[in-house]
C-alpha positions in Angstrom: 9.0 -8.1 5.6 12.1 -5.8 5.6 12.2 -2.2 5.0 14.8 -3.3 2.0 12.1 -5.4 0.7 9.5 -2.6 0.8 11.7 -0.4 -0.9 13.0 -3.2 -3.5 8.6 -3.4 -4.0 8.2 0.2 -4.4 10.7 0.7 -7.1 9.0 -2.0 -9.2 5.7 -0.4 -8.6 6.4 3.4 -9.4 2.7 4.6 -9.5 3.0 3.5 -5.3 5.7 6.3 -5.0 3.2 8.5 -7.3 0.4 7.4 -5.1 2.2 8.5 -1.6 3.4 12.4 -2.8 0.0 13.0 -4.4 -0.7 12.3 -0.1 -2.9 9.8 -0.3 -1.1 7.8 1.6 1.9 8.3 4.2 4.9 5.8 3.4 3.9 4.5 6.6 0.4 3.7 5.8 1.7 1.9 2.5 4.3 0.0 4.5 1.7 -0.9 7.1 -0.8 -2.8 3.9 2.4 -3.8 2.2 3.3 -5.7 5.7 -0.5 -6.9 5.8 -0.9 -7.9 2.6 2.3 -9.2 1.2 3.7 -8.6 -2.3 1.8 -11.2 -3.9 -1.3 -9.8 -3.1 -3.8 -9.0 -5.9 -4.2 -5.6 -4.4 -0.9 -4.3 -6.1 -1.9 -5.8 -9.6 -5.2 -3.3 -10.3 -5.9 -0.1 -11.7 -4.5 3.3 -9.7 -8.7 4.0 -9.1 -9.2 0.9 -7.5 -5.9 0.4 -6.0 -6.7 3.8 -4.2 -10.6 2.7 -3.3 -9.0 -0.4 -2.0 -5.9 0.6 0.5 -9.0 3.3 1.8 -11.4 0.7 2.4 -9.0 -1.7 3.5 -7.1 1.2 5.7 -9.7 1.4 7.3 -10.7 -2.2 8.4 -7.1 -2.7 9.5 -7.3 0.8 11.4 -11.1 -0.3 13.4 -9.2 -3.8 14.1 -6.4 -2.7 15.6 -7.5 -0.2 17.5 
């Protein structure tokens, strides 16, 4: 996945944007899932609450297995 991509993603997908500079996210975290996940993932197609309860469980997961 390019950085293009990502960005050509995001801009489809404003409350992402709105998401990151509330800081609940860092772009890079957001990239990182987006990278993971893909953009046909269901995780991108549900509700801000449990889009945000998802990337924090599944941040973590992807954090303990990398590191």
């Amino acid at each position: 996945m390019s950085k293009e991509s990502f960005k050509n993603f995001v801009r489809e997908k404003p409350y992402l944007a709105d998401y990151v500079l509330k800081n609940n996210i860092s772009w890079q975290q957001l990239y990182e899932i987006y990278d993971m996940y893909g953009e046909s993932n269901d995780i991108w197609d549900c509700s801000v609450r449990a889009l945000s309860k998802a990337l924090d469980i599944n941040w973590e997961a992807a954090y303990t297995l990398s590191a």
